[in-house]
PDB file of N, CA, C and O in Angstrom:
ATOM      1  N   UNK A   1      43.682  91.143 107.862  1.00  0.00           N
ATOM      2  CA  UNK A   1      43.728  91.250 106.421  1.00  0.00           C
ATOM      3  C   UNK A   1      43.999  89.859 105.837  1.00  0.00           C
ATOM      4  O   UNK A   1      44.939  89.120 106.133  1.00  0.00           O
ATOM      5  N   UNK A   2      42.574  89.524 104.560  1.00  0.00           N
ATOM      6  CA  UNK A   2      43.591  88.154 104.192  1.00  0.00           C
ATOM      7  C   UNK A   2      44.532  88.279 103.646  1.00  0.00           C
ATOM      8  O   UNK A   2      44.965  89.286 103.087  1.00  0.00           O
ATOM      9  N   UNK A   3      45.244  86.633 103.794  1.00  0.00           N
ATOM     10  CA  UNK A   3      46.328  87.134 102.808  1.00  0.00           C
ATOM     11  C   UNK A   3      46.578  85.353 101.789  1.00  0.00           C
ATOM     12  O   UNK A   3      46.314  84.204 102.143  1.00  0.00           O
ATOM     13  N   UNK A   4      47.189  85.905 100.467  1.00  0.00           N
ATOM     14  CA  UNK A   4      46.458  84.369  99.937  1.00  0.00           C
ATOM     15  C   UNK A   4      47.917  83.337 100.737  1.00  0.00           C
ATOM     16  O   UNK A   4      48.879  83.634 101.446  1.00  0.00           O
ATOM     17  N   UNK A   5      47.388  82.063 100.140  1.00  0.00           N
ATOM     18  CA  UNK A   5      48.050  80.540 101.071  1.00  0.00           C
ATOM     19  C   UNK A   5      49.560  80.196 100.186  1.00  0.00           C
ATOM     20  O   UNK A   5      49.660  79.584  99.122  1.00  0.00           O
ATOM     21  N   UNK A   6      50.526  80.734 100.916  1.00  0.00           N
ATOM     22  CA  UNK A   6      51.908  80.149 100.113  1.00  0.00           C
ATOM     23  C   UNK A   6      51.616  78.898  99.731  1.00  0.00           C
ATOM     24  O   UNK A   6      50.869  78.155 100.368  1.00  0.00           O
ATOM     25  N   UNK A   7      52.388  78.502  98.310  1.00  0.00           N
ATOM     26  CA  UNK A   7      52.347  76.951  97.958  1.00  0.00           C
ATOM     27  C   UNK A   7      53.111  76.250  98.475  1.00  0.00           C
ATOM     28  O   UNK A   7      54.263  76.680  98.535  1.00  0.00           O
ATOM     29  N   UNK A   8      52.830  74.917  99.054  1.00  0.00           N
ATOM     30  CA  UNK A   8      54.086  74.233  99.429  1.00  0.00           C
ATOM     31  C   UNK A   8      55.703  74.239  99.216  1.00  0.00           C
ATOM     32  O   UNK A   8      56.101  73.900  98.102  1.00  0.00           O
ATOM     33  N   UNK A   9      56.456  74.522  99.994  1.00  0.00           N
ATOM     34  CA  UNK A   9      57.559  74.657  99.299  1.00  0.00           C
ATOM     35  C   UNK A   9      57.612  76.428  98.478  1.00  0.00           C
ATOM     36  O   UNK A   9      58.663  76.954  98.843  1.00  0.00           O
ATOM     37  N   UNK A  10      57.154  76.971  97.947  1.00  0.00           N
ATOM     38  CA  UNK A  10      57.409  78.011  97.630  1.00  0.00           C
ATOM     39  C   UNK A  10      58.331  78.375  96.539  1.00  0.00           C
ATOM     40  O   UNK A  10      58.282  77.638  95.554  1.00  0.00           O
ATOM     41  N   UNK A  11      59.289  79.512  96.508  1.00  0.00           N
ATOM     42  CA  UNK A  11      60.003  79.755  95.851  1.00  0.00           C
ATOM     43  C   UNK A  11      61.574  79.071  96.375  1.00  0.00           C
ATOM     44  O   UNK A  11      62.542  79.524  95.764  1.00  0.00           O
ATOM     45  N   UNK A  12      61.835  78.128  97.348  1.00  0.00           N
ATOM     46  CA  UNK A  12      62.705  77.443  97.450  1.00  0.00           C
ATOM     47  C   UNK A  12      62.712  76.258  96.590  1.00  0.00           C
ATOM     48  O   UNK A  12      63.669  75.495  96.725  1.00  0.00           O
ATOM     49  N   UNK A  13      61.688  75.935  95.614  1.00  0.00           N
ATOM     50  CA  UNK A  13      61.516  74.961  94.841  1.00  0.00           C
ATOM     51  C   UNK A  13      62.262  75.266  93.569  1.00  0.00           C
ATOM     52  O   UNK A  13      62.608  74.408  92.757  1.00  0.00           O
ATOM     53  N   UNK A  14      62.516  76.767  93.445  1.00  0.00           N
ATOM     54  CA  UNK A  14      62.952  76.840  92.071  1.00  0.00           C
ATOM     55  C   UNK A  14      64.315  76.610  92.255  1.00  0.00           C
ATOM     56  O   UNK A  14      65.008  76.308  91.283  1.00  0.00           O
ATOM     57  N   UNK A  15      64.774  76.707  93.325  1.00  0.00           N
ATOM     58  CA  UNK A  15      66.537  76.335  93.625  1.00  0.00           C
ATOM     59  C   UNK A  15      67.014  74.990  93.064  1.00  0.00           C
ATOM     60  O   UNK A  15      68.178  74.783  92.723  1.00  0.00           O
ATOM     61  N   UNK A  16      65.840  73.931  92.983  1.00  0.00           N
ATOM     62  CA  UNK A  16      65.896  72.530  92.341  1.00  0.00           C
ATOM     63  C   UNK A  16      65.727  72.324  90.857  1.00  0.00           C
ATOM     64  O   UNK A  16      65.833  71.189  90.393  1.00  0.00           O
ATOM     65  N   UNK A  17      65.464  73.389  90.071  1.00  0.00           N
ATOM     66  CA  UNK A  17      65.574  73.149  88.831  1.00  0.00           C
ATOM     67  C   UNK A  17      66.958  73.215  87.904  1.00  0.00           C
ATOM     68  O   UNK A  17      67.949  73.878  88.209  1.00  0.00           O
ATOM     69  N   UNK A  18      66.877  72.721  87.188  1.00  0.00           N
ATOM     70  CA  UNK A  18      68.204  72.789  86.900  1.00  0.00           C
ATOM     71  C   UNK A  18      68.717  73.997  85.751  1.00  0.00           C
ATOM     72  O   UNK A  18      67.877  74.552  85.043  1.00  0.00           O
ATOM     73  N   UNK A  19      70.099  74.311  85.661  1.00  0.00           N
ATOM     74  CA  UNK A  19      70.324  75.558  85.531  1.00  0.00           C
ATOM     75  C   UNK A  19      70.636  75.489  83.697  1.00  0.00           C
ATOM     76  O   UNK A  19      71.310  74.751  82.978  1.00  0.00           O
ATOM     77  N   UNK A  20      69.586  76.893  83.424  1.00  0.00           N
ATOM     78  CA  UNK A  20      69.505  76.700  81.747  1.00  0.00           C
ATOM     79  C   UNK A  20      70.696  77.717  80.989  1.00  0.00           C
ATOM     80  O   UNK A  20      70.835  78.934  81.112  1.00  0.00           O
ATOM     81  N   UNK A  21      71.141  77.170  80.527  1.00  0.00           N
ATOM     82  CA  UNK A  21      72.645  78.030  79.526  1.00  0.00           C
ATOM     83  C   UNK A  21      71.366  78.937  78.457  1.00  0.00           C
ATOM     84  O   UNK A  21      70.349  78.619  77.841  1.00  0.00           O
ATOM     85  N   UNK A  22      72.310  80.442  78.758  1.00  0.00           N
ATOM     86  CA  UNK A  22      71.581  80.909  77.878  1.00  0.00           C
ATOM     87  C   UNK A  22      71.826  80.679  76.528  1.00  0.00           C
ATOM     88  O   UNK A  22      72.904  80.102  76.384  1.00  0.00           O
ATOM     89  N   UNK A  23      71.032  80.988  75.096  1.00  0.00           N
ATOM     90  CA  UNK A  23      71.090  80.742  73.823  1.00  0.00           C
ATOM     91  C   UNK A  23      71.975  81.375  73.210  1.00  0.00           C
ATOM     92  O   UNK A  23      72.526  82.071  74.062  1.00  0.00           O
ATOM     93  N   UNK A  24      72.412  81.537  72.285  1.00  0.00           N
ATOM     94  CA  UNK A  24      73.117  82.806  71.534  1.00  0.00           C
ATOM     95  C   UNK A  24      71.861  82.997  70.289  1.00  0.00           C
ATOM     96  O   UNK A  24      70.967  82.341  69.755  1.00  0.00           O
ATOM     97  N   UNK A  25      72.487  84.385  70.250  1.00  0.00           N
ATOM     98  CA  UNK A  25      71.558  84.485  69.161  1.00  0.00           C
ATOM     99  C   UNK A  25      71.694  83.806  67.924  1.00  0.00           C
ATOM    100  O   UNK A  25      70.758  83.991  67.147  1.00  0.00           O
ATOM    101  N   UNK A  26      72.575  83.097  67.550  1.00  0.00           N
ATOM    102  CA  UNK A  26      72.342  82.292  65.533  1.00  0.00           C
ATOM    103  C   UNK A  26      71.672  81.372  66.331  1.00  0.00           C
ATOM    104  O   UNK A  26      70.890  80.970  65.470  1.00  0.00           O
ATOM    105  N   UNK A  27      71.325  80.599  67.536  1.00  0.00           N
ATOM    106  CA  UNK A  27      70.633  79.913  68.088  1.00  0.00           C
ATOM    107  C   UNK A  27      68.825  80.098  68.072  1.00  0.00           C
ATOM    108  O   UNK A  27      67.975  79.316  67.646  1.00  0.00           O
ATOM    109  N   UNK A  28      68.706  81.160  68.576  1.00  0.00           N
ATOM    110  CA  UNK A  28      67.396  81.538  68.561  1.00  0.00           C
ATOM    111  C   UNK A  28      66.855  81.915  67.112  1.00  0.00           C
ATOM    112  O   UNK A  28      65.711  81.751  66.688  1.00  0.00           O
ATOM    113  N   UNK A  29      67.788  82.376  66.555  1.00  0.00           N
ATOM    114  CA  UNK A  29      66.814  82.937  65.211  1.00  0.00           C
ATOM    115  C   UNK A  29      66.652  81.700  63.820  1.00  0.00           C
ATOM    116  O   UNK A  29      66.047  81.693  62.748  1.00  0.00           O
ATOM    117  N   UNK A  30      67.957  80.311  64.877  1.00  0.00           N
ATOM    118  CA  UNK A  30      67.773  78.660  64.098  1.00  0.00           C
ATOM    119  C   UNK A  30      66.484  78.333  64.469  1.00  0.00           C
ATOM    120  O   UNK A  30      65.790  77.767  63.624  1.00  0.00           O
ATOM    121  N   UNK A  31      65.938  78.612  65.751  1.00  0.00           N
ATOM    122  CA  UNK A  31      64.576  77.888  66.369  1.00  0.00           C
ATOM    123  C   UNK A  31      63.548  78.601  65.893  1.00  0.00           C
ATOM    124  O   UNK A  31      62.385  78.204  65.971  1.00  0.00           O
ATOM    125  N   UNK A  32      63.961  79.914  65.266  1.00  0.00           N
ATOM    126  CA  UNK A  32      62.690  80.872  65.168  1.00  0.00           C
ATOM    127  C   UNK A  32      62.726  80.084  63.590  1.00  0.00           C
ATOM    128  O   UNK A  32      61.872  79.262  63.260  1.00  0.00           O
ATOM    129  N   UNK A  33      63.644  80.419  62.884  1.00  0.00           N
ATOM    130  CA  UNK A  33      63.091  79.732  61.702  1.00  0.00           C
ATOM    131  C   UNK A  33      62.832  77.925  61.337  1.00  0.00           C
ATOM    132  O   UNK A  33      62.034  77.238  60.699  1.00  0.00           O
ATOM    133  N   UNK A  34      63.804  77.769  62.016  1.00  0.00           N
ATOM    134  CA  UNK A  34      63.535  76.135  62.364  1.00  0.00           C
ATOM    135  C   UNK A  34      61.964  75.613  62.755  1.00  0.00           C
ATOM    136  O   UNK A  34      61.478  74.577  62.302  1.00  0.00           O
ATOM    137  N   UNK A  35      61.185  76.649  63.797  1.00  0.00           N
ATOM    138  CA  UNK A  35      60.360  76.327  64.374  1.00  0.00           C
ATOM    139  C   UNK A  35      58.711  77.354  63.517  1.00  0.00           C
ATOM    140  O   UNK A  35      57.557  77.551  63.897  1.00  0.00           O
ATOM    141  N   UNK A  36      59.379  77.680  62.473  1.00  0.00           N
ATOM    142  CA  UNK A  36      58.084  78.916  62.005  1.00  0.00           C
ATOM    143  C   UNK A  36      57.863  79.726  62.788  1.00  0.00           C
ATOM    144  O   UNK A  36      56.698  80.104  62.909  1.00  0.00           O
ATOM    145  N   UNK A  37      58.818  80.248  63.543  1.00  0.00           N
ATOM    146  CA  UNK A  37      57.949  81.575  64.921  1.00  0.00           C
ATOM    147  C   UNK A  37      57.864  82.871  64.599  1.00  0.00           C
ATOM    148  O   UNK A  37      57.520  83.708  65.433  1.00  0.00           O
ATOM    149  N   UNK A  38      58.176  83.181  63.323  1.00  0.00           N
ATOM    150  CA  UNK A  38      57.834  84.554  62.857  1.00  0.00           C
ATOM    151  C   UNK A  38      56.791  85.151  62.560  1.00  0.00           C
ATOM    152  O   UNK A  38      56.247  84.481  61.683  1.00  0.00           O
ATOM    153  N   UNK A  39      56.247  85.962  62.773  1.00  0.00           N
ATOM    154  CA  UNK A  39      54.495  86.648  62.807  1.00  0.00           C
ATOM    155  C   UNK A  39      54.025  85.785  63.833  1.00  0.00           C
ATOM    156  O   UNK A  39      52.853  86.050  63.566  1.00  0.00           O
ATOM    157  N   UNK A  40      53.950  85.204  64.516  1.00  0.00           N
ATOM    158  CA  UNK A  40      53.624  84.734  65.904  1.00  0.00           C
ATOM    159  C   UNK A  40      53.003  85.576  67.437  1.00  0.00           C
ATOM    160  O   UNK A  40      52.176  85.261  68.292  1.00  0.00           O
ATOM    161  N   UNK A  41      53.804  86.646  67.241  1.00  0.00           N
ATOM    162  CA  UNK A  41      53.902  87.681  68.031  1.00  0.00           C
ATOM    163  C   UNK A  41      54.740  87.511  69.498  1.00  0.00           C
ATOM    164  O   UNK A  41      54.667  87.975  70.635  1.00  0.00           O
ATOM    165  N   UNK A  42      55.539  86.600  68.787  1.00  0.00           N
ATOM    166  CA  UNK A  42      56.564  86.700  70.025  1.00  0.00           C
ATOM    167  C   UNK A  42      57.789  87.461  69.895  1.00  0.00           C
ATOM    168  O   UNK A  42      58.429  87.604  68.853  1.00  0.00           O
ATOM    169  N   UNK A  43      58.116  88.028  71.249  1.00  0.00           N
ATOM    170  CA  UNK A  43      59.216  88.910  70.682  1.00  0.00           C
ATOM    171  C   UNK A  43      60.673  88.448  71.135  1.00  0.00           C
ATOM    172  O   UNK A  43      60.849  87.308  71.564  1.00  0.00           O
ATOM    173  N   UNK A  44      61.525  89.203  71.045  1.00  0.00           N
ATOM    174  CA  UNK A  44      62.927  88.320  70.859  1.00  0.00           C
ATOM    175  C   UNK A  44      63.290  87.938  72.110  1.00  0.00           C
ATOM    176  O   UNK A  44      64.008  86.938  72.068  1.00  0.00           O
ATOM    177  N   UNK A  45      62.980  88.523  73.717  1.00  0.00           N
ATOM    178  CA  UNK A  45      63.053  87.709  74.748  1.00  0.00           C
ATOM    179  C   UNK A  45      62.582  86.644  74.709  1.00  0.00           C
ATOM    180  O   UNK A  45      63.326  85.726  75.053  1.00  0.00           O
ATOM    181  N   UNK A  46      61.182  86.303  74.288  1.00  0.00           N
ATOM    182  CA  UNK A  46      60.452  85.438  74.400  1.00  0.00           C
ATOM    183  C   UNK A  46      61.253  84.199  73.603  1.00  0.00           C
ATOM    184  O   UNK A  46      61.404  83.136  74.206  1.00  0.00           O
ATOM    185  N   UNK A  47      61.813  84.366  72.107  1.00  0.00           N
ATOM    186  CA  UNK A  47      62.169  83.390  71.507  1.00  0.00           C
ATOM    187  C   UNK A  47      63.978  83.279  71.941  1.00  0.00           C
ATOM    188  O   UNK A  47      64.831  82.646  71.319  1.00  0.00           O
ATOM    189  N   UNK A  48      64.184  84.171  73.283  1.00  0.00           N
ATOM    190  CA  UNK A  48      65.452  83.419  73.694  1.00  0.00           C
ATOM    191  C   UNK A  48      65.029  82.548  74.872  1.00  0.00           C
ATOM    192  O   UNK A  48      65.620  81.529  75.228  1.00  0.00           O
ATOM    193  N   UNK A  49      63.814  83.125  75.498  1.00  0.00           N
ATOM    194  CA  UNK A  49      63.773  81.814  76.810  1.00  0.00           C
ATOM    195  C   UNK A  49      63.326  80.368  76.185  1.00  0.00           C
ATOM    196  O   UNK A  49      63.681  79.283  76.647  1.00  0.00           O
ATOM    197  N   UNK A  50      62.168  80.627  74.624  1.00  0.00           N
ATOM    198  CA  UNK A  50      62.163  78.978  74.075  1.00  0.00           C
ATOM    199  C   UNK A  50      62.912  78.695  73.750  1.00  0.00           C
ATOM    200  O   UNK A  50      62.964  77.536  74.162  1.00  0.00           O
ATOM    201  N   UNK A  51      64.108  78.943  72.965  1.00  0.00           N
ATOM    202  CA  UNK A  51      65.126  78.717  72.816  1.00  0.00           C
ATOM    203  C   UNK A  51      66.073  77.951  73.609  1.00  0.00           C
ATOM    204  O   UNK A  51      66.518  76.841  73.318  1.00  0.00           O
ATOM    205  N   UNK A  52      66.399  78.797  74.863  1.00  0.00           N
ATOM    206  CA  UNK A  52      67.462  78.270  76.076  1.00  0.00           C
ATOM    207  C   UNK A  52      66.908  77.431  76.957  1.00  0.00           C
ATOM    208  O   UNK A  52      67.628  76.859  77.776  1.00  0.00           O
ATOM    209  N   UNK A  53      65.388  77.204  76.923  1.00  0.00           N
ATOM    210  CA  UNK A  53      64.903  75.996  77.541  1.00  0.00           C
ATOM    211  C   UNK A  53      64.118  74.912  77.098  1.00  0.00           C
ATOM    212  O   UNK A  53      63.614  74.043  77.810  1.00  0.00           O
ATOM    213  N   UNK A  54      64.024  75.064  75.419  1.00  0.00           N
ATOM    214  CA  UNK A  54      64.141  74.014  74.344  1.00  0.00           C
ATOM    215  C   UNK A  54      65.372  73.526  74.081  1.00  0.00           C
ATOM    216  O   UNK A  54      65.878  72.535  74.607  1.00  0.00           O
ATOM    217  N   UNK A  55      65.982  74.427  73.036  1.00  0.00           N
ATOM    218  CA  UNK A  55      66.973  73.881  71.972  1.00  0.00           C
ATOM    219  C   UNK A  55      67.982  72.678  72.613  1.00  0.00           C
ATOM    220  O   UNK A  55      68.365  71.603  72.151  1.00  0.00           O
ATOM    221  N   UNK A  56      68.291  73.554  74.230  1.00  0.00           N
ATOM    222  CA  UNK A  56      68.969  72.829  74.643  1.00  0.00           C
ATOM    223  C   UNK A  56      68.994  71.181  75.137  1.00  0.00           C
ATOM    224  O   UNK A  56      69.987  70.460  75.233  1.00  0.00           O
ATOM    225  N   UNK A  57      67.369  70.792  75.454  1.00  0.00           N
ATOM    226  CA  UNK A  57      66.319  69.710  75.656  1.00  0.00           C
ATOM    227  C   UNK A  57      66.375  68.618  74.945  1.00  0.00           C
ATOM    228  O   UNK A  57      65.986  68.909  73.814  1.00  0.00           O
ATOM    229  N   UNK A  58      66.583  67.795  74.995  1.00  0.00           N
ATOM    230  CA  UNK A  58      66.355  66.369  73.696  1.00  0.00           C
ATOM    231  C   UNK A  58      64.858  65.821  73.645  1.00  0.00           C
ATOM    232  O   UNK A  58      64.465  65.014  72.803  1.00  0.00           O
ATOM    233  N   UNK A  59      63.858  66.526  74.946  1.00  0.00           N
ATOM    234  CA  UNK A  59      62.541  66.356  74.996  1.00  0.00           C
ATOM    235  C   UNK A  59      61.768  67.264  74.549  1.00  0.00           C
ATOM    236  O   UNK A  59      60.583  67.407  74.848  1.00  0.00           O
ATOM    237  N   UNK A  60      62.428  67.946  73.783  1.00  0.00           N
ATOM    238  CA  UNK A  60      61.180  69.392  73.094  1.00  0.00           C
ATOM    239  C   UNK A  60      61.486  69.119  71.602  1.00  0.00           C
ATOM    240  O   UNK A  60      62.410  68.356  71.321  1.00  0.00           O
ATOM    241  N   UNK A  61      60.700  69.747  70.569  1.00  0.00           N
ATOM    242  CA  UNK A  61      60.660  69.583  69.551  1.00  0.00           C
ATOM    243  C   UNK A  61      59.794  70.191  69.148  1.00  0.00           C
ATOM    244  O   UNK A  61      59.060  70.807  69.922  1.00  0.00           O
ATOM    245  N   UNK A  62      59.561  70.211  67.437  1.00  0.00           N
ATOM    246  CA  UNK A  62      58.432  71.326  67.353  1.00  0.00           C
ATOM    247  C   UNK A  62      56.867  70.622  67.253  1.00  0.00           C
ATOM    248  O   UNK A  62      55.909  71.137  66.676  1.00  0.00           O
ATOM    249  N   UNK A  63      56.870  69.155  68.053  1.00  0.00           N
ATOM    250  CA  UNK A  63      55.562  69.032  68.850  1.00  0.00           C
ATOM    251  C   UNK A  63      55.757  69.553  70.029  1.00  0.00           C
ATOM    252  O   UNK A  63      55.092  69.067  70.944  1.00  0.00           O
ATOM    253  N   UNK A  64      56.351  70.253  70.230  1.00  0.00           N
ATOM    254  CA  UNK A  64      56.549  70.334  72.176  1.00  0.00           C
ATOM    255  C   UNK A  64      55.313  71.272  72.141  1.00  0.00           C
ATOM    256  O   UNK A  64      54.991  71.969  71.179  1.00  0.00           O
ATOM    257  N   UNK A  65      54.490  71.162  73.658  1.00  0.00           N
ATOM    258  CA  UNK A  65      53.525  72.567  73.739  1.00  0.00           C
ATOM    259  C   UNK A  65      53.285  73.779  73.261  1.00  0.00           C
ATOM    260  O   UNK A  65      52.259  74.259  72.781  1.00  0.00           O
ATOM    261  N   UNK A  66      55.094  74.541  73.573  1.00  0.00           N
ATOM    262  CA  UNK A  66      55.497  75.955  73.851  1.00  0.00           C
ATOM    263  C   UNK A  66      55.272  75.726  72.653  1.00  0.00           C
ATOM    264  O   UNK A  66      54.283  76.455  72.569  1.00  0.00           O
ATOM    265  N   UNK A  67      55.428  75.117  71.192  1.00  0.00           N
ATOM    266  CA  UNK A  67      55.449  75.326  69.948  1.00  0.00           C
ATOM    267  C   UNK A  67      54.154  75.537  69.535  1.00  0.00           C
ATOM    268  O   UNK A  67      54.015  76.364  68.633  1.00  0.00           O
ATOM    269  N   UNK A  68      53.342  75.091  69.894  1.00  0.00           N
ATOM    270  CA  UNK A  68      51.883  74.822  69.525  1.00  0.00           C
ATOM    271  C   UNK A  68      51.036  75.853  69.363  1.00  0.00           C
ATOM    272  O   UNK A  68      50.670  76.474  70.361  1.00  0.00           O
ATOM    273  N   UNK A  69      50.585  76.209  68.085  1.00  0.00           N
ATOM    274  CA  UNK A  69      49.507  77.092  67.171  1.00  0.00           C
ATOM    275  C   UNK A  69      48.455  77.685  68.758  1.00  0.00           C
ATOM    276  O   UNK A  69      47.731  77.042  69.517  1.00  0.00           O
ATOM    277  N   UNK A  70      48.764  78.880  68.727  1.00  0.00           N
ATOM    278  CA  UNK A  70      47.438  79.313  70.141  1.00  0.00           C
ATOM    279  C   UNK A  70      46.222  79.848  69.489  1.00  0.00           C
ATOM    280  O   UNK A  70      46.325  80.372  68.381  1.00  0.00           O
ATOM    281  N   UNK A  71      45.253  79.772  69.996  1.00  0.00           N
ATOM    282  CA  UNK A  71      43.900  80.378  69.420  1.00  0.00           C
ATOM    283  C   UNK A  71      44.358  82.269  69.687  1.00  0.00           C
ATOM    284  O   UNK A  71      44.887  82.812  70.657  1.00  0.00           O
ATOM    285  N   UNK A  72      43.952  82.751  68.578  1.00  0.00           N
ATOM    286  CA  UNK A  72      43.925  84.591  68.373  1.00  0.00           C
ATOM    287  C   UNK A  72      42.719  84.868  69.334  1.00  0.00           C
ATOM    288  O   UNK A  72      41.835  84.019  69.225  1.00  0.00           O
ATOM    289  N   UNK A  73      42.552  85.543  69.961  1.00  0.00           N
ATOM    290  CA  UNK A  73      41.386  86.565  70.731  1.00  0.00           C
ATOM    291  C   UNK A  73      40.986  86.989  70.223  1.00  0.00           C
ATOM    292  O   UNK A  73      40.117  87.768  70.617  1.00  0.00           O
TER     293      UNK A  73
END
């Protein structure tokens, strides 16, 4: 049976990232309005993980990617 090709390293790679404090919420709903994310269609998990792995960042901002206008389907 095939089976597909582990990636190098694997899921022992995520042990090296470093560890994200979660947000509170007056946090997330600063980034949601801070950041325009309302009618977006993200829902409130979603705007606590940008949140807890933005806000906290001095390299994200609302040029960062995760912020960035997506094309509708």
């Amino acid at each position: 049976m095939w089976q597909p090709a582990k990636p190098p390293g694997g899921l022992s790679l995520l042990r090296e990232l470093p560890p994200v404090v979660p947000a509170r919420d007056e946090e997330v709903l600063a980034a949601v309005d801070g950041h325009r994310l309302w009618g977006k269609g993200i829902g409130w998990i979603d705007a606590h993980l940008l949140a807890s792995a933005c806000c906290r960042s001095a390299r994200c901002g609302p040029t960062t990617a995760a912020f960035a206008p997506r094309p509708r389907n």
